[in-house]
C-alpha positions as CSV (number, residue, x, y, z in Angstrom):
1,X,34.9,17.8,-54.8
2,X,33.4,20.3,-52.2
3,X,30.6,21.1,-54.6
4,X,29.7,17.4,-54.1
5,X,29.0,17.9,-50.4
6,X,25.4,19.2,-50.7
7,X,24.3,16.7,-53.4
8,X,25.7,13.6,-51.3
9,X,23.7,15.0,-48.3
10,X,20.5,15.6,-50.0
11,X,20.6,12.2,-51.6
12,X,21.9,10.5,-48.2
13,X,19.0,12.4,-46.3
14,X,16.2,11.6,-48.9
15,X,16.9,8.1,-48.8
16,X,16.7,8.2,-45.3
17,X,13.3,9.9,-45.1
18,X,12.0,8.1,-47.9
19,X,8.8,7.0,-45.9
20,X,7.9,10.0,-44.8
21,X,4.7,12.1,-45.8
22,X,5.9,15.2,-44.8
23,X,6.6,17.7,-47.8
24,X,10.4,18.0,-48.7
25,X,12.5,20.2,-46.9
26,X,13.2,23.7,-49.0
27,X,16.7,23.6,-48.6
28,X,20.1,21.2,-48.1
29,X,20.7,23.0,-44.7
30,X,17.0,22.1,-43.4
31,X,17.2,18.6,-44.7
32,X,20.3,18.2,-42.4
33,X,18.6,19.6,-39.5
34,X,15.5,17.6,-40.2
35,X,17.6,14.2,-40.3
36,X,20.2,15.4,-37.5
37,X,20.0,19.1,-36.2
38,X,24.3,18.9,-35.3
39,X,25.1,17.4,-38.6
40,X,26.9,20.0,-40.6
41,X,26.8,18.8,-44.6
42,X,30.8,17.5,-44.1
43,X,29.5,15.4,-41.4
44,X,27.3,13.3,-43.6
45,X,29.2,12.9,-46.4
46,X,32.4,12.3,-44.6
47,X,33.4,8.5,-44.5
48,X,35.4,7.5,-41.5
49,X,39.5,6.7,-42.7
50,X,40.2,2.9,-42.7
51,X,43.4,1.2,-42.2
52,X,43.3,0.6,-45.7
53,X,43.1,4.6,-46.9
54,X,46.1,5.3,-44.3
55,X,47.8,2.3,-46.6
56,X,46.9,4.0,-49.5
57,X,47.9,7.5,-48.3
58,X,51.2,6.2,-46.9
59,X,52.2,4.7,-50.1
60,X,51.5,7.3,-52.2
61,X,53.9,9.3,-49.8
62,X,56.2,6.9,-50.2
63,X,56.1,6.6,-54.1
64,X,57.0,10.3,-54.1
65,X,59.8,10.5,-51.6
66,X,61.4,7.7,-52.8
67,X,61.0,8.3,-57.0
68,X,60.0,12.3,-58.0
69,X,63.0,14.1,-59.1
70,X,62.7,17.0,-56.9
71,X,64.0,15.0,-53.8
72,X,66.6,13.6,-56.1
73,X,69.6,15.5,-54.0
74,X,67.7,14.8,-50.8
75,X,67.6,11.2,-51.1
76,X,71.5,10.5,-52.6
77,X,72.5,13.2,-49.5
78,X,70.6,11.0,-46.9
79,X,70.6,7.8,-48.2
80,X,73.1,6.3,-50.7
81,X,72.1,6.8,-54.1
82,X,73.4,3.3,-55.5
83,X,71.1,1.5,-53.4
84,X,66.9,1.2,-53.6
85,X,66.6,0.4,-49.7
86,X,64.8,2.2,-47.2
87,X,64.0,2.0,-43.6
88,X,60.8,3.1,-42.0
89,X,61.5,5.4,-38.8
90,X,59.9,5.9,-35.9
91,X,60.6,6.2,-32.3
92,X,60.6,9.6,-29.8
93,X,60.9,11.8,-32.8
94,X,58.0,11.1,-35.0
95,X,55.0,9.0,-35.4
96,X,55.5,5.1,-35.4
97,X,54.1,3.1,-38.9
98,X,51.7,0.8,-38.3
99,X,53.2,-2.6,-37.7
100,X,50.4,-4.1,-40.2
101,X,51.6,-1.4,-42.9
102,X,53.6,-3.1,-45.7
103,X,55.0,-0.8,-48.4
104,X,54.4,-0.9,-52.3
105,X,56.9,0.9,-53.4
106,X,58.1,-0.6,-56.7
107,X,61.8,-1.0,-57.4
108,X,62.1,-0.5,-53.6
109,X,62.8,-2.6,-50.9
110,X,62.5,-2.2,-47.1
111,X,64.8,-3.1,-45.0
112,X,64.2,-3.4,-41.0
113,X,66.5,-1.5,-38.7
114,X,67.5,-4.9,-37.1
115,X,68.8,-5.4,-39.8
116,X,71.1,-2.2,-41.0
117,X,75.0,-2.8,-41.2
118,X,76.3,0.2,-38.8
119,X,79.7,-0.1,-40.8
120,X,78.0,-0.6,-44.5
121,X,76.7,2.8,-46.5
122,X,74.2,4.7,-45.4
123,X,70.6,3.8,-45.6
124,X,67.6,6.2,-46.6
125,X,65.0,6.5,-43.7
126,X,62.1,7.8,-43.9
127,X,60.6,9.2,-40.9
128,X,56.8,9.6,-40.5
129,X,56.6,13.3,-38.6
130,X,52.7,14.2,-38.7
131,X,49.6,12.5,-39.9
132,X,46.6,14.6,-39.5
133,X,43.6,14.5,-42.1
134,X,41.6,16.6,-40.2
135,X,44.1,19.7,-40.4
136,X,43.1,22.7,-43.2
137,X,45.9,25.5,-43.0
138,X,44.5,28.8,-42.6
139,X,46.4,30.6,-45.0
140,X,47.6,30.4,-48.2
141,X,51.7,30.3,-47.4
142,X,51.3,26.2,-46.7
143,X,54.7,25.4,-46.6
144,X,54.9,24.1,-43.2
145,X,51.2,23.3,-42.5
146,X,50.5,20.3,-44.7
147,X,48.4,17.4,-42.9
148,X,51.3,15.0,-43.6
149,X,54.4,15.3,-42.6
150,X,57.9,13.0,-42.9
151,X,61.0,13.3,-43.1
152,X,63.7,12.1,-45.2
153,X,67.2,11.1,-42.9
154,X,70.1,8.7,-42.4
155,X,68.7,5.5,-41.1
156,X,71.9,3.8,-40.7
157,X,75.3,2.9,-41.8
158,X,78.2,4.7,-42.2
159,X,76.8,8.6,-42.0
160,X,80.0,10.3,-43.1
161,X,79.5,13.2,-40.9
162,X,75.8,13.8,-42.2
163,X,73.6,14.7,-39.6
164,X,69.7,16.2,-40.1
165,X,66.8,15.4,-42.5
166,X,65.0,17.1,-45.2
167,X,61.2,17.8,-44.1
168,X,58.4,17.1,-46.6
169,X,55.0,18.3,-46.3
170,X,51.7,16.9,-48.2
171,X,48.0,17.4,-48.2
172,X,45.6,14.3,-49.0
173,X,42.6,14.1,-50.7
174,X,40.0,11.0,-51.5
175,X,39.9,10.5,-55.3
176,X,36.9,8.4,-55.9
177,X,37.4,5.4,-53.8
178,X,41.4,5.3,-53.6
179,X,43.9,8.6,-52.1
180,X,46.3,11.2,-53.4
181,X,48.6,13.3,-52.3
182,X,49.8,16.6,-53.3
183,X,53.3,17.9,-52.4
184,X,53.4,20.8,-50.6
185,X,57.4,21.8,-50.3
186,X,60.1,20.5,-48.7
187,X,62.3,21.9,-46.1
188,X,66.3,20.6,-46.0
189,X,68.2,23.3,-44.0
């Protein structure tokens, strides 16, 4: 997708000039400066995240914590493994969802924190601990420097002595018009 960058801006910036009589620029980097001389070839192709993409992005998170077998022990440890609830965390400790965001998670149902039975089984929560797009890890060990961040923990119920969460880290990318995410690792001390 990065060798996309250049083409974008050259296209975007042509279109732009199109009424212009002056000859074409000789290169992608002096057709940026000639259109805008801060604009770095990122800047112009880079569409602003909607409320919709953090949607997307959040429930592609969600589809993976909640169904990929690797978390499989994670999510019977914190949660209880013969139920397909989940509550949405925030709070002091991590980043608050967005009020307006409804999951899709199929075969899943959320369930509010009003709502959780402090004497019924536990319930999986899923905590949202870091949302940066913006972020790129400068070095190739990742594991803790993903631009998403949640964690998997005991919303509610009967905890049974359990106490922590099992950190997962992600990076996002745009594919075409809709989001995906890549699992990084996942940290359950």
């Amino acid at each position: 997708m990065h060798g996309l960058h250049p083409l974008l801006a050259i296209v975007a910036i042509s279109l732009a000039g199109c009424s212009s009589d002056r000859a074409p620029p000789a290169s992608p980097h002096e057709q940026l400066s000639v259109a805008n001389p801060t604009a770095t070839p990122e800047a112009v192709t880079k569409r602003p995240v909607t409320d919709a993409d953090r949607d997307m992005i959040y429930d592609a998170v969600l589809r993976h914590a909640l169904m990929d077998p690797v978390l499989e022990d994670s999510r019977e440890f914190y949660g209880n493994p013969k139920s397909n609830q989940f509550v949405l965390v925030g709070g002091i400790y991590g980043i608050s969802w967005p009020e307006s965001y409804t999951p899709a998670a199929e075969g899943y149902k959320q369930t509010r924190i009003a709502d959780i039975d402090p004497h019924g089984p536990r319930l999986l929560g899923v905590r949202l601990d870091k949302f940066d797009l913006e972020y790129k890890s400068k070095s190739e060990f990742r594991m803790f420097g993903g631009q998403i961040e949640i964690t998997l923990l005991i919303a509610g119920g009967n905890t049974g002595g359990h106490i922590g969460g099992c950190s997962v880290y992600y990076d996002a990318h745009r594919d075409g018009e809709k989001w995906a995410v890549e699992y990084i690792g996942a940290n359950d001390p």
